[in-house]
N, C-alpha and C positions, 0 to 999 in steps of 0.2 A: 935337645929339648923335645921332638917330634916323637923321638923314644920313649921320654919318661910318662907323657901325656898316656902313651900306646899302656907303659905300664901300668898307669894308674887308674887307667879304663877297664884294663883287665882284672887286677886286683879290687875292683867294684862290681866284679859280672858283668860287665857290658858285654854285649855278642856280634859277632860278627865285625870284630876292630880290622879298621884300612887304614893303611898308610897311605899317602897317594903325594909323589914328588913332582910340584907344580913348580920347581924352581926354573926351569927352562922358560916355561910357557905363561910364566905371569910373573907381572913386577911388585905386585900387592904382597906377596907373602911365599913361603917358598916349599911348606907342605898342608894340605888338606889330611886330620887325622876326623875317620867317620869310623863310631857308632852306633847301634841299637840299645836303646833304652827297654825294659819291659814293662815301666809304669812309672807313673806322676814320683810316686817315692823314689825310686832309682834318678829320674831325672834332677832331681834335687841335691842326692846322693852324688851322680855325677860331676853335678856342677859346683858345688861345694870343696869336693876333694880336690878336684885339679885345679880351683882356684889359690886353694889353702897351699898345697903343696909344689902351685909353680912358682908362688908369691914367695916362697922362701927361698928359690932357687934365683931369686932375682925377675923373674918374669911377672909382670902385672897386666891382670885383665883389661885390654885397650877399652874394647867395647862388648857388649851382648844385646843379642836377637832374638825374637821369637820369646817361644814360653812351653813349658809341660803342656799345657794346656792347649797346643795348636800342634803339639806333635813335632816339633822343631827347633833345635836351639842351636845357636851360632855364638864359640867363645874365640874371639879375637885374643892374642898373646902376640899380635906381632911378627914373629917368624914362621909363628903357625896358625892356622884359623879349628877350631874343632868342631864338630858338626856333630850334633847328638840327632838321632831321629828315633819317632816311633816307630815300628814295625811296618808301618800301612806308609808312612813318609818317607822311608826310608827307600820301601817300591815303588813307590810316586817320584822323587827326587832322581834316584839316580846317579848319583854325581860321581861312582866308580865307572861308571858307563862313560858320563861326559866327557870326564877330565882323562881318563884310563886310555882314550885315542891317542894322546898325543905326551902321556906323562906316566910310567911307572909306577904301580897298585900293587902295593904288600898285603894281604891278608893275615890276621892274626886268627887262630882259633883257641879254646880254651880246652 
């Protein structure tokens, strides 16, 4: 599932896609997948697609956080959490940095 997320991130432009396997290191969930967003419309884009297309794979959005509008959005699916950021959030965040100590970071490039 952590895969197809990655795919569908990719297949929308999304930049700069991480995997990041927190299965060891936390009991919440068992991958953090982060992208960059390049505006309000892509984050809509984003969020749209991989709800549409993990709901058919059986996966339903637990919960969501944030908004386009604060540079941040968080989609919960359960096994995996997704992290969209703006560009400026996504250097502010960090969260390949945080979680990358102690838990394996895939980089996708396009």
């Amino acid at each position: 599932m952590a895969q197809r997320a990655v795919d569908i991130l990719s297949e929308r432009q999304a930049l700069d896609i991480a995997l990041i396997d927190i299965s060891r290191a936390s009991t919440f969930t068992d991958y953090f997948v982060v992208a960059t967003a390049q505006s309000p419309l892509q984050f809509n884009a984003l969020e749209e697609q991989l709800e549409k297309e993990l709901k058919k794979e059986g996966h339903d959005l637990r919960h969501r956080e944030g908004s386009k509008d604060n540079g941040w959005m968080l989609l919960d699916f359960g096994d995996i959490i997704v992290h969209i950021f703006s560009p400026e959030k996504r250097e502010y965040y960090r969260l390949e940095d945080l979680w990358g100590r102690t838990s394996p970071v895939v980089r996708f490039t396009g």
